[in-house]
gemmi code that builds the backbone of each chain (N, CA, C; Angstrom):
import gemmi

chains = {
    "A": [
        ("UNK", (140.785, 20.430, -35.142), (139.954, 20.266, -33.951), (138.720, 19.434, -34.247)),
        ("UNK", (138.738, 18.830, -33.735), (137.411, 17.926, -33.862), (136.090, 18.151, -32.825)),
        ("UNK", (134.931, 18.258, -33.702), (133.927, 19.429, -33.005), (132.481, 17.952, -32.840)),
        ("UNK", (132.006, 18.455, -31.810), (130.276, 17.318, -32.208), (129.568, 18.126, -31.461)),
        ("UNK", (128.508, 17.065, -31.534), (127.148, 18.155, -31.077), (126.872, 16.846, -30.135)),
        ("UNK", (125.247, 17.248, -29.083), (124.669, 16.628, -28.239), (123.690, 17.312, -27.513)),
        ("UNK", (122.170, 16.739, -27.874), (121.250, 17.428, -27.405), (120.996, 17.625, -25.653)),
        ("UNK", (121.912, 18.721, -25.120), (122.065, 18.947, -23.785), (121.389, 20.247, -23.029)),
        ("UNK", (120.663, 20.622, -24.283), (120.034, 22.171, -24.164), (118.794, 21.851, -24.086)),
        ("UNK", (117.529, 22.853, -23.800), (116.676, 23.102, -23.986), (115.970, 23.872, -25.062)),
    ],
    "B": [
        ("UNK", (127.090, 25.077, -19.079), (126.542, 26.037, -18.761), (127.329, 27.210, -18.770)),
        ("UNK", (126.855, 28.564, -19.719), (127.685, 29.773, -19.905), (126.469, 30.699, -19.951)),
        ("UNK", (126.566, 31.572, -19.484), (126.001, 33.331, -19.310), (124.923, 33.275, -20.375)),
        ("UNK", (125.201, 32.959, -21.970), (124.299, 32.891, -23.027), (123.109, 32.197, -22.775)),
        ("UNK", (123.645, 31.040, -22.185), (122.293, 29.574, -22.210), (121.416, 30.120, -21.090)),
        ("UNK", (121.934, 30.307, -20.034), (121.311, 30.774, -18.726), (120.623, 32.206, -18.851)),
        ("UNK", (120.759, 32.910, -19.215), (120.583, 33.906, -19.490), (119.417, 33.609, -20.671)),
        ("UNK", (119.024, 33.040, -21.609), (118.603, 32.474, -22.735), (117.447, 31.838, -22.231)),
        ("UNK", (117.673, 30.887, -21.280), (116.691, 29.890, -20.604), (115.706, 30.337, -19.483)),
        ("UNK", (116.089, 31.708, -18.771), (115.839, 32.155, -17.975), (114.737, 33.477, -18.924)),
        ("UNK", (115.084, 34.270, -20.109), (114.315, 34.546, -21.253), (113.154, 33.904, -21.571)),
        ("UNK", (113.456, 32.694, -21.627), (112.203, 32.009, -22.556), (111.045, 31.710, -21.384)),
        ("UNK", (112.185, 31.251, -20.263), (111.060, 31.288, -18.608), (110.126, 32.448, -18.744)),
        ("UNK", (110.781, 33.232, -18.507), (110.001, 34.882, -18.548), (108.838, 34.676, -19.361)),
        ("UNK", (108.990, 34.410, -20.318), (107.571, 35.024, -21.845), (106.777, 33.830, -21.510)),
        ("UNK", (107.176, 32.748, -21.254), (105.927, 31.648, -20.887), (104.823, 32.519, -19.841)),
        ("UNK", (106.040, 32.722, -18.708), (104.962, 32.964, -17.192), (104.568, 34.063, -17.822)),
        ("UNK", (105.236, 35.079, -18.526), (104.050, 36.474, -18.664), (102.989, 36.372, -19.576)),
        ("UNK", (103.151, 35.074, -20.484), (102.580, 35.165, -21.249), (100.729, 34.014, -20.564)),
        ("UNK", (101.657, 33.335, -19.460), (100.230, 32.690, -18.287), (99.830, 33.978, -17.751)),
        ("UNK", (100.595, 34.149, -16.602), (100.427, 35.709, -16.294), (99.306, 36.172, -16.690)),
        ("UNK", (99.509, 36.595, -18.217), (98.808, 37.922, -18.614), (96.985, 37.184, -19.209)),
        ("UNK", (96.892, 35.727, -19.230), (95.635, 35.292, -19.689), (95.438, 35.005, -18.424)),
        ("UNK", (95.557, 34.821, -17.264), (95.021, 34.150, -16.107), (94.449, 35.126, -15.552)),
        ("UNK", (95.501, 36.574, -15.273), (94.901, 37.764, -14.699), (93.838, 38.548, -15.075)),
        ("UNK", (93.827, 38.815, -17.105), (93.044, 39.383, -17.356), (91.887, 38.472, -18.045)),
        ("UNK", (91.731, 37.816, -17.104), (90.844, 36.041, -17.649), (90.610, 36.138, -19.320)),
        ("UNK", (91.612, 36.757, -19.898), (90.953, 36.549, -21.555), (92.613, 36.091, -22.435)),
        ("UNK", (92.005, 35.971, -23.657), (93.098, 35.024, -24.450), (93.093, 35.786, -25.401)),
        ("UNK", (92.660, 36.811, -25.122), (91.887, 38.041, -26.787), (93.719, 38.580, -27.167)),
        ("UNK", (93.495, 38.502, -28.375), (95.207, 38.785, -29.003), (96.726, 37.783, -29.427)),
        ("UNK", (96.229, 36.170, -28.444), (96.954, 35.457, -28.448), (96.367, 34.485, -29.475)),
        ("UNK", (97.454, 33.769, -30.461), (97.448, 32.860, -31.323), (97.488, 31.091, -30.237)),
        ("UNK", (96.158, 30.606, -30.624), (96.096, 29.730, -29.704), (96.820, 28.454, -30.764)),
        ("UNK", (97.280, 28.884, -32.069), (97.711, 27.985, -32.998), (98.912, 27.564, -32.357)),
        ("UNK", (99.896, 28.893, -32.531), (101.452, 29.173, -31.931), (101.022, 28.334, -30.649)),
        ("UNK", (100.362, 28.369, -29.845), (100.631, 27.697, -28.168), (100.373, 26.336, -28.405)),
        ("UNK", (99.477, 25.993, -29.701), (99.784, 24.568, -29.644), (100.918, 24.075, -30.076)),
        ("UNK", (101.405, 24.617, -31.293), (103.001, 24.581, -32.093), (104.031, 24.372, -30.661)),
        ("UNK", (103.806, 25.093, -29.683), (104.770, 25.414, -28.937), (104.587, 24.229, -27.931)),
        ("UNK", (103.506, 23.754, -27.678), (103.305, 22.588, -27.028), (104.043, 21.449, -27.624)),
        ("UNK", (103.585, 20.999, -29.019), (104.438, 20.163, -29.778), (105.424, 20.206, -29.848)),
        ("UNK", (106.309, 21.062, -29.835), (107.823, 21.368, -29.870), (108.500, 20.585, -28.672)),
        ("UNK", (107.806, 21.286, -27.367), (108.465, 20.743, -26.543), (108.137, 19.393, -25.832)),
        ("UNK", (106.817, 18.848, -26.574), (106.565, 17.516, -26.690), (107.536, 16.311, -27.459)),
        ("UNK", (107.709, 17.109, -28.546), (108.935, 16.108, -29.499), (109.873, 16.228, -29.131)),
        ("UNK", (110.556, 17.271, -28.346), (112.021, 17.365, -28.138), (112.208, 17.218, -26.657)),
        ("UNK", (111.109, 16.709, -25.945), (111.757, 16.342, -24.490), (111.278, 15.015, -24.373)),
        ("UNK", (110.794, 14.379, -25.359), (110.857, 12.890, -25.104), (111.787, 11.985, -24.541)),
        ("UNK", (113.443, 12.351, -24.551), (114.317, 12.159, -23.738), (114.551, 12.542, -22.745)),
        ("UNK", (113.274, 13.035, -22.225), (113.205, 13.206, -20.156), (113.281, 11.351, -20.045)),
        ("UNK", (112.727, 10.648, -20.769), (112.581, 9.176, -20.680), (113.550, 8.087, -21.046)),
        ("UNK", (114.677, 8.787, -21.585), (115.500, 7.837, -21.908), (117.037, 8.652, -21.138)),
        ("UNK", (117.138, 9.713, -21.402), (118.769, 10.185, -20.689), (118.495, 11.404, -19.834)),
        ("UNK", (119.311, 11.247, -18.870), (119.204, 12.123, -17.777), (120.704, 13.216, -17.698)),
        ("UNK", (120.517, 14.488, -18.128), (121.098, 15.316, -18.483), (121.615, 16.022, -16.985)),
        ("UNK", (120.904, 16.627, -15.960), (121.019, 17.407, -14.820), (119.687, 17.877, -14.176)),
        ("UNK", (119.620, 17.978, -12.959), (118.165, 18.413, -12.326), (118.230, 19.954, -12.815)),
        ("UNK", (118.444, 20.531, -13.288), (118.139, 22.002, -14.103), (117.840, 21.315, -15.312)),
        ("UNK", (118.553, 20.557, -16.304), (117.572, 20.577, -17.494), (116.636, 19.978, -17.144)),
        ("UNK", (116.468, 18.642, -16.290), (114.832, 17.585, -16.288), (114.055, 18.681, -15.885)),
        ("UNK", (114.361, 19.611, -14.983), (112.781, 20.503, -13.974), (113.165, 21.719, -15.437)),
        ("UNK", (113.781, 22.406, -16.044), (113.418, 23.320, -16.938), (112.104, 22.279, -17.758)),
        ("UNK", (112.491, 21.565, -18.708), (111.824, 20.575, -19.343), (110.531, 20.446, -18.606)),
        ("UNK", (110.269, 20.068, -17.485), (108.830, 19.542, -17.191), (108.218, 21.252, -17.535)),
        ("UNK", (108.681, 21.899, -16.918), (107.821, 23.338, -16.448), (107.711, 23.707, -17.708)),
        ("UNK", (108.643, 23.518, -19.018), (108.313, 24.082, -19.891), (107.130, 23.241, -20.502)),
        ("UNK", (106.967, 22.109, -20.573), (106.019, 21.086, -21.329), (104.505, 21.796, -20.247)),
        ("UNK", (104.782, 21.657, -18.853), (103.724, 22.225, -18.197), (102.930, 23.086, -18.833)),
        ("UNK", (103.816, 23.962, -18.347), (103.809, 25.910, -19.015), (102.695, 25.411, -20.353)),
        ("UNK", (103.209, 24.760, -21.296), (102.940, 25.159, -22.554), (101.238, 24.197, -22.290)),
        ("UNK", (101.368, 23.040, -22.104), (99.969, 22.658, -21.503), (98.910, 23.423, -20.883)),
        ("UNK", (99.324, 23.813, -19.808), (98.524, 24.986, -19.738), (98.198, 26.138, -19.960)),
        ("UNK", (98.891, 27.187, -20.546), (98.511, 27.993, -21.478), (97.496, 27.448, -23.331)),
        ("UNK", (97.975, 26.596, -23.292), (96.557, 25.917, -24.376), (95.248, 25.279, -23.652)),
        ("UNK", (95.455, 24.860, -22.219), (93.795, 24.534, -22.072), (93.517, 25.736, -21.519)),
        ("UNK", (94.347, 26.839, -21.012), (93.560, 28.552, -20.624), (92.826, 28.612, -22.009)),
        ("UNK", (93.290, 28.566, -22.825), (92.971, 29.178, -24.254), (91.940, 28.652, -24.904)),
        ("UNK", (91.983, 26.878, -25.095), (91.190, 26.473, -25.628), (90.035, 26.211, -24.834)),
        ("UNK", (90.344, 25.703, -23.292), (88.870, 25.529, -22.513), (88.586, 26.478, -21.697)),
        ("UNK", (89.698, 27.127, -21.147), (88.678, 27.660, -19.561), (88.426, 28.923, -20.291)),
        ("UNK", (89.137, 30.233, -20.718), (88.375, 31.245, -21.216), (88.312, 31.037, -23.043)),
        ("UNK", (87.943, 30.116, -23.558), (87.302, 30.050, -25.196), (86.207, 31.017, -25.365)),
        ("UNK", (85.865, 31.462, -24.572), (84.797, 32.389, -25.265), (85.504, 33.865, -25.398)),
        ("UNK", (86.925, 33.973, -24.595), (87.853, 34.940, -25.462), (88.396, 34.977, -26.409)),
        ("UNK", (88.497, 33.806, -26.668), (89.727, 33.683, -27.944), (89.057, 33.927, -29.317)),
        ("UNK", (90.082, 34.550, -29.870), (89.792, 35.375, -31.357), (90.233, 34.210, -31.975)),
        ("UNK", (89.515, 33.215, -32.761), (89.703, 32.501, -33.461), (89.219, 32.792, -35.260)),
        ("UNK", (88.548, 34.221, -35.008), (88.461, 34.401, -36.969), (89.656, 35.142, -37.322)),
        ("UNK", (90.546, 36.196, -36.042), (92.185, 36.383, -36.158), (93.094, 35.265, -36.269)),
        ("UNK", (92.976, 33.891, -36.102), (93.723, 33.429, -35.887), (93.833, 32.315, -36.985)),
        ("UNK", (93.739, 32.866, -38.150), (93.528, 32.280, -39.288), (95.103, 31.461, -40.170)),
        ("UNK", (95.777, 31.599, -39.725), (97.075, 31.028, -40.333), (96.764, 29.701, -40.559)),
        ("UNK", (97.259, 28.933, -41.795), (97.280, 27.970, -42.025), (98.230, 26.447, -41.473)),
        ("UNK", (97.913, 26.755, -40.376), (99.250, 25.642, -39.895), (99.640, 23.981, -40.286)),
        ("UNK", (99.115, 23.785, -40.909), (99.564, 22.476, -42.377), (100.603, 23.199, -42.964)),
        ("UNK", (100.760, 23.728, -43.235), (101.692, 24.491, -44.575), (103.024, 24.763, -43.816)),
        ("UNK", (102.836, 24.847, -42.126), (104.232, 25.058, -41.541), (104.282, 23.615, -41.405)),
        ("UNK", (103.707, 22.626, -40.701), (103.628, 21.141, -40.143), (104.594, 20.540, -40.955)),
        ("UNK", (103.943, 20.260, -42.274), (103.955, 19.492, -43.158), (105.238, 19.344, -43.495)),
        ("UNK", (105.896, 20.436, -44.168), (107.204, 20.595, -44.486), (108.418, 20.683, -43.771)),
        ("UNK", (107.690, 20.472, -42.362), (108.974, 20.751, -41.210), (108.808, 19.542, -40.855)),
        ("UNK", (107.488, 18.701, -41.085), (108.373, 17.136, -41.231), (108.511, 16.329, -41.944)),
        ("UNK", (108.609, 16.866, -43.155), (109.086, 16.070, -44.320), (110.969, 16.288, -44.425)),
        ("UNK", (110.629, 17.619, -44.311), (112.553, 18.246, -43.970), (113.661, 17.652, -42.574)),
        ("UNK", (112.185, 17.403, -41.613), (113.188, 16.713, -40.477), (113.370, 15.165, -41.041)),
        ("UNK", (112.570, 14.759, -41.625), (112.886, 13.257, -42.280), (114.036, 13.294, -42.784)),
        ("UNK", (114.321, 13.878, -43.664), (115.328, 14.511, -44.811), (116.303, 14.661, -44.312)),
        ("UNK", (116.461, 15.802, -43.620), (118.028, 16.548, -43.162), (117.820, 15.997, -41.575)),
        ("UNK", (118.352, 15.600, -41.219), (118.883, 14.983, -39.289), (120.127, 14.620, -39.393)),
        ("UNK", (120.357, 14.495, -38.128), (121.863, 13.666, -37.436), (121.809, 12.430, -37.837)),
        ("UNK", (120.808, 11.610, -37.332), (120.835, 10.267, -37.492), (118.888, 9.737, -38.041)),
        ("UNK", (118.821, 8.854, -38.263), (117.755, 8.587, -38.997), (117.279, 7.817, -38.342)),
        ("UNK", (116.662, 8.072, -37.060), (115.852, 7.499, -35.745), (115.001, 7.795, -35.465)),
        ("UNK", (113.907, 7.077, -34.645), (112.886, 7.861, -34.277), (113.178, 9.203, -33.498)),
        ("UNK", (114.045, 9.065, -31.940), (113.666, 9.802, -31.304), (114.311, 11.128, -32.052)),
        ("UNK", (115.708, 10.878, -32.746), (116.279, 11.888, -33.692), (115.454, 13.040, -34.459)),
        ("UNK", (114.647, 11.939, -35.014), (113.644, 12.578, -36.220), (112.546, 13.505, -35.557)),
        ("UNK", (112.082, 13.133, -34.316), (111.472, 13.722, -33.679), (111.696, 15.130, -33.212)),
        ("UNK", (113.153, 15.067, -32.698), (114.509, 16.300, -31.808), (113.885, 17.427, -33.517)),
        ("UNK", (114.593, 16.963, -34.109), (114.514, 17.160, -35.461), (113.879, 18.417, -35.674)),
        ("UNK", (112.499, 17.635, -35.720), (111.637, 18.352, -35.994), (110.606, 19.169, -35.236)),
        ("UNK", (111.384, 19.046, -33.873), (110.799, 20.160, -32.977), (111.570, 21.543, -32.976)),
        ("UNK", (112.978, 21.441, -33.325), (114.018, 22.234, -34.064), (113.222, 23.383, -34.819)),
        ("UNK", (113.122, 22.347, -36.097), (112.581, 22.687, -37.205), (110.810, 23.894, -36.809)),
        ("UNK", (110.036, 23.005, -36.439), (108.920, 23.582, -35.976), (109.188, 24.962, -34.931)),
        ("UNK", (109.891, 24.457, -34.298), (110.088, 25.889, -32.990), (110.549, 27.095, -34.169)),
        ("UNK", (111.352, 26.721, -34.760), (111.804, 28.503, -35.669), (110.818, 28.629, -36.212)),
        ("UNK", (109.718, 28.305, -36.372), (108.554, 28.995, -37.872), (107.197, 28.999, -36.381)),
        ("UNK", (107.359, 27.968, -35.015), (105.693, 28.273, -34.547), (105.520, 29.430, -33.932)),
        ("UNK", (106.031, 30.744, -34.025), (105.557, 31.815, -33.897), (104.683, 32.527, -35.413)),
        ("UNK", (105.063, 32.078, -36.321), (104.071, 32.746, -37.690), (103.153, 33.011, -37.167)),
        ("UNK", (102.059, 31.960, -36.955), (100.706, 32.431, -36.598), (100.504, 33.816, -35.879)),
        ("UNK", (100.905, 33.861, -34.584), (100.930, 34.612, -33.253), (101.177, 36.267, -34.240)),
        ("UNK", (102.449, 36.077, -35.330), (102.888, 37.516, -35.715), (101.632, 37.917, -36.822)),
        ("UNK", (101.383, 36.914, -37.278), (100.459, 36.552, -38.830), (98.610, 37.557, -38.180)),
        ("UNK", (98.631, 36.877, -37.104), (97.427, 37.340, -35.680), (97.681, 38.850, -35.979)),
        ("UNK", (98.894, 39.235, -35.095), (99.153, 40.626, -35.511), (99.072, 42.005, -36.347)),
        ("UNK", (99.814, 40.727, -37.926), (99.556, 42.037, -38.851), (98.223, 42.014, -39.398)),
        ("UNK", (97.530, 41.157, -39.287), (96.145, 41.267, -39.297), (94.868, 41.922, -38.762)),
        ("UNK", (95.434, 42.203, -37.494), (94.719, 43.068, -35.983), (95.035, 44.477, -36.445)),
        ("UNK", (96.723, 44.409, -36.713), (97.079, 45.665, -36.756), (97.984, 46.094, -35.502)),
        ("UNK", (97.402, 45.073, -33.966), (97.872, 45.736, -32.944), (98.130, 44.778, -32.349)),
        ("UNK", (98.963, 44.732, -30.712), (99.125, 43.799, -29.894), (98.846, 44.827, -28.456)),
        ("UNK", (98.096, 44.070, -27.260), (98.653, 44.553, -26.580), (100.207, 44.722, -25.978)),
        ("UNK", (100.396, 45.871, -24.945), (101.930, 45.736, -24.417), (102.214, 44.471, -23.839)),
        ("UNK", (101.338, 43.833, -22.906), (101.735, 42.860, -22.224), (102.140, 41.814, -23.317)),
        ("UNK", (101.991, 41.694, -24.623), (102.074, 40.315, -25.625), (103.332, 40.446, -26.403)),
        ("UNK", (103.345, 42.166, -26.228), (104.616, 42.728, -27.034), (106.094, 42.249, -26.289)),
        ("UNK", (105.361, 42.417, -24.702), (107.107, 41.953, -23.545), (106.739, 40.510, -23.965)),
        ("UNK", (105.722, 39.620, -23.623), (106.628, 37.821, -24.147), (106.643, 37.792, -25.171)),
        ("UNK", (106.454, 38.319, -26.624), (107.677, 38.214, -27.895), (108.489, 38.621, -27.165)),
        ("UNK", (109.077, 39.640, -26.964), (109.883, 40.007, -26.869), (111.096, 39.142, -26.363)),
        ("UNK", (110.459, 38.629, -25.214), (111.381, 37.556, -24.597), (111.699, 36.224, -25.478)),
        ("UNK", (110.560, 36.402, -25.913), (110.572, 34.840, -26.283), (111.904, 34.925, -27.717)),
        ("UNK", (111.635, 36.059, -28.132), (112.744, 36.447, -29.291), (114.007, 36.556, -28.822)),
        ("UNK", (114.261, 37.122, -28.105), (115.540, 37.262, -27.351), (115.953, 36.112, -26.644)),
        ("UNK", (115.322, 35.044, -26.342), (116.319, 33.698, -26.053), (116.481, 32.719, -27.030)),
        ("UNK", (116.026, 32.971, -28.154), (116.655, 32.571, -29.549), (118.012, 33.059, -29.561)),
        ("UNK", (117.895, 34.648, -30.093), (119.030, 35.028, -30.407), (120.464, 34.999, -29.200)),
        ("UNK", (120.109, 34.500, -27.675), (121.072, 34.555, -26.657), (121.416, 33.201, -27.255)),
        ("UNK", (120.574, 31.938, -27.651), (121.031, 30.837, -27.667), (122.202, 31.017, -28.952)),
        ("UNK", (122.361, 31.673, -29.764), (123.019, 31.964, -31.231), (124.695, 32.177, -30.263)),
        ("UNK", (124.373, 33.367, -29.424), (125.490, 33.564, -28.359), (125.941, 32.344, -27.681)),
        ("UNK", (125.550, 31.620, -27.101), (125.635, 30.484, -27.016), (126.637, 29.459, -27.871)),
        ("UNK", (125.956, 29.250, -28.857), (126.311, 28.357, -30.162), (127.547, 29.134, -30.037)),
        ("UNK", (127.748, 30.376, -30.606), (129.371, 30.412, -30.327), (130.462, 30.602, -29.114)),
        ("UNK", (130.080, 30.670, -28.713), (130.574, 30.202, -27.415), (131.258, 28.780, -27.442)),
        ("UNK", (130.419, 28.095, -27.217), (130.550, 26.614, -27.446), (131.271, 25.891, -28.456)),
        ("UNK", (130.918, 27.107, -29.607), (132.112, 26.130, -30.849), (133.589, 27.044, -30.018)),
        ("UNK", (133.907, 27.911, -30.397), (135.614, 28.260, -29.230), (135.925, 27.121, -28.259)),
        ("UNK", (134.566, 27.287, -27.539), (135.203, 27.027, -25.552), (134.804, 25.442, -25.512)),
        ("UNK", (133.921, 24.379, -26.477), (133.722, 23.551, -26.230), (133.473, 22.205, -27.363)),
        ("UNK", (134.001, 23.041, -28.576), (134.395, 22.651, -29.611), (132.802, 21.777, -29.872)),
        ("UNK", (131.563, 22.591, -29.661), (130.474, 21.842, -29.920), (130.168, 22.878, -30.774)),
        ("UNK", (129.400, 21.908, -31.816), (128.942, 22.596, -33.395), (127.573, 21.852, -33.694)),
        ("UNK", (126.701, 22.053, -33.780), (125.228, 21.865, -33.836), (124.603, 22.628, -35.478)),
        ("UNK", (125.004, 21.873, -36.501), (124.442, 22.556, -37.667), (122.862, 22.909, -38.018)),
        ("UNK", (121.820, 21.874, -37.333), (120.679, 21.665, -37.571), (120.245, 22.985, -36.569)),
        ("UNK", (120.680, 22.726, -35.198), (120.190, 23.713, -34.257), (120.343, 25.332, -34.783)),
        ("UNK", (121.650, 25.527, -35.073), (122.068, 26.811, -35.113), (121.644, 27.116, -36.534)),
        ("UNK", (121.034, 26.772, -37.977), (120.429, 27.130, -38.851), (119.306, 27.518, -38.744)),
        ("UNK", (118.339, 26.726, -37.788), (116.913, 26.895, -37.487), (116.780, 27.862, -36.605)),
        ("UNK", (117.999, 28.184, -35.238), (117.995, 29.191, -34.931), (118.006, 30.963, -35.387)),
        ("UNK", (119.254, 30.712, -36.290), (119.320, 31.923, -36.905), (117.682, 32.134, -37.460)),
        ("UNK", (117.058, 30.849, -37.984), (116.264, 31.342, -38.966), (115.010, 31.770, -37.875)),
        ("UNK", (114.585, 31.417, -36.788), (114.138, 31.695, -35.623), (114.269, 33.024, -35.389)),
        ("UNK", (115.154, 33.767, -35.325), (115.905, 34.959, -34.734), (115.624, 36.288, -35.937)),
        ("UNK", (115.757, 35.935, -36.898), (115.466, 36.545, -38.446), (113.894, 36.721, -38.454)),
        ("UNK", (112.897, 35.945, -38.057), (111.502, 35.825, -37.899), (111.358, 37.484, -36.699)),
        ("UNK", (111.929, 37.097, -36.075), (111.616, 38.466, -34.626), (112.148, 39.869, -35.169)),
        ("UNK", (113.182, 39.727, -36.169), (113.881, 41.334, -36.303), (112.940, 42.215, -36.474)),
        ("UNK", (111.751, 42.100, -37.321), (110.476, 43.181, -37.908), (110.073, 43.487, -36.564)),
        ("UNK", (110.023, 42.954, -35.326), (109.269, 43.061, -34.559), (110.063, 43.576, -33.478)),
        ("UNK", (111.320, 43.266, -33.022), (112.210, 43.502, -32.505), (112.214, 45.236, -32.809)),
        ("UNK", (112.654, 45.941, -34.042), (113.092, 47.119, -34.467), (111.235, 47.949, -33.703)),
        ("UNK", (109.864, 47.092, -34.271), (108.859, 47.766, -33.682), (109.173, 47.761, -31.870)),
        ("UNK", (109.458, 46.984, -31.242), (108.955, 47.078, -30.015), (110.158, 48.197, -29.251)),
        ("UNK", (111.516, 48.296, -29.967), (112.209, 49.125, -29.427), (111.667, 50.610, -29.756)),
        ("UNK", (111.643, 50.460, -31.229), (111.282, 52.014, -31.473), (109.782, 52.341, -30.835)),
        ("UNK", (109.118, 51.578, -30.434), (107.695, 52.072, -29.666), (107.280, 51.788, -28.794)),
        ("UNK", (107.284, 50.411, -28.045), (106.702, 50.117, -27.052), (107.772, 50.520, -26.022)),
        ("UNK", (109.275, 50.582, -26.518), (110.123, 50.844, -25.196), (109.761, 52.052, -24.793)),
        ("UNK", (109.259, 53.368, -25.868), (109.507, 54.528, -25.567), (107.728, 54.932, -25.555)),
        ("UNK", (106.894, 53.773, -24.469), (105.773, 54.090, -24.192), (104.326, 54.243, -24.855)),
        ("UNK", (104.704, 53.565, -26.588), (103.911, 53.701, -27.180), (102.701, 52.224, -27.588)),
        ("UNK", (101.401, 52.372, -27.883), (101.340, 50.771, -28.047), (101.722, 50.558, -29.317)),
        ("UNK", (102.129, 48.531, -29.272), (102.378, 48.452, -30.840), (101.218, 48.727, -32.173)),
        ("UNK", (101.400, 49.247, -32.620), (100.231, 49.276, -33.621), (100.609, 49.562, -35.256)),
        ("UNK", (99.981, 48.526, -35.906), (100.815, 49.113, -37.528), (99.985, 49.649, -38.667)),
        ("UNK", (100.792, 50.683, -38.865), (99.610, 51.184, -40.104), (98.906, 50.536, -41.266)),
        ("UNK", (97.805, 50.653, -41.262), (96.990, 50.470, -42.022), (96.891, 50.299, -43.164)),
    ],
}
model = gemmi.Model(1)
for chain_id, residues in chains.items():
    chain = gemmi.Chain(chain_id)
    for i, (resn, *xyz) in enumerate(residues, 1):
        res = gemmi.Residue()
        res.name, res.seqid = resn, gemmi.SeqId(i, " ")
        for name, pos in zip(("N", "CA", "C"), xyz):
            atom = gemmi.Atom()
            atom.name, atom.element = name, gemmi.Element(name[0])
            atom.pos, atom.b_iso = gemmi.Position(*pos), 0.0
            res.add_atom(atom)
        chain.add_residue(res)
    model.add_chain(chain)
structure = gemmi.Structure()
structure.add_model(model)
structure.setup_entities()
């Protein structure tokens, strides 16, 4: 599985 | 958006306003670390600098302003309008010693090696350690009032919802955030001493206070 990130939070 | 984040975001809402709330009403700042409210200002100064470059959803842009707000004004309550409350020989923590190393480490360890990155970074970094002061205030006093004890409280508990979160997201959305979710845990680990006090006493009516 191929995983990432992305600053979508607070 | 899942139950954790919302639930999490709606937490951290809480401890801001109680934590305006509780200096506006009782016009004093006596007990609060005006260090931590600047830390907390910076945080969300470095890490919402991308209100200016990407547009996420009208819930994150209006969370974001209110929180940068929020945190603005709870430091000029503190530092200008009631300063002649604020306990500033309590509020002795050395905050270089957190600064410094949380941005030498966000230099160091990031995603990518950018400005605005380095910045995200190290508001990360800074948000898990800018409560020291505020607790540091504490064991120094000895005491908190109740009203300071409910926004830790909150403010601790939407750390650890965001952890809920993080997994969540790695299952349901195959998102994995190493920088976030380390600084979190380590965020969340900071509140437990305080967490175990406010259940065992303040829930069951007592003030916080630590022995001597």
């Amino acid at each position: 599985r191929e995983f990432t990130y992305q600053h979508d939070e607070l | 958006m899942n139950v954790f984040r919302l639930t999490g975001d709606l937490s951290h809402l809480a401890a801001i306003i109680i934590l305006l709330l509780k200096i506006w009403k009782s016009r004093s700042c006596a007990g609060i670390s005006g260090k931590s409210q600047i830390l907390f200002a910076i945080v969300f100064t470095t890490r919402y600098l991308d209100l200016l470059t990407s547009f996420i959803s009208i819930y994150n842009t209006s969370m974001k302003v209110i929180y940068i707000g929020c945190a603005y004004a709870t430091v000029y309550l503190i530092y200008m309008k009631f300063r002649a409350t604020y306990d500033g020989n309590h509020d002795s923590f050395r905050v270089e010693f957190l600064v410094v190393p949380v941005g030498g480490l966000a230099v160091l360890v990031n995603h990518d090696f950018s400005f605005l990155e380095i910045l995200w970074t190290f508001s990360i970094y800074l948000e898990s350690v800018a409560i020291l002061p505020q607790l540091f205030m504490i064991s120094k006093t000895g005491e908190a009032e109740t009203i300071t004890t409910h926004y830790l409280f909150c403010l601790g508990l939407y750390r650890a919802l965001y952890l809920l979160n993080w997994i969540w997201r790695f299952y349901f959305e195959s998102f994995f955030d190493m920088i976030a979710i380390v600084a979190g845990v380590v965020q969340t680990v900071l509140y437990c001493d305080f967490f175990y006090l406010y259940i065992t006493k303040v829930l069951k009516g007592k003030k916080l206070s630590l022995p001597a």
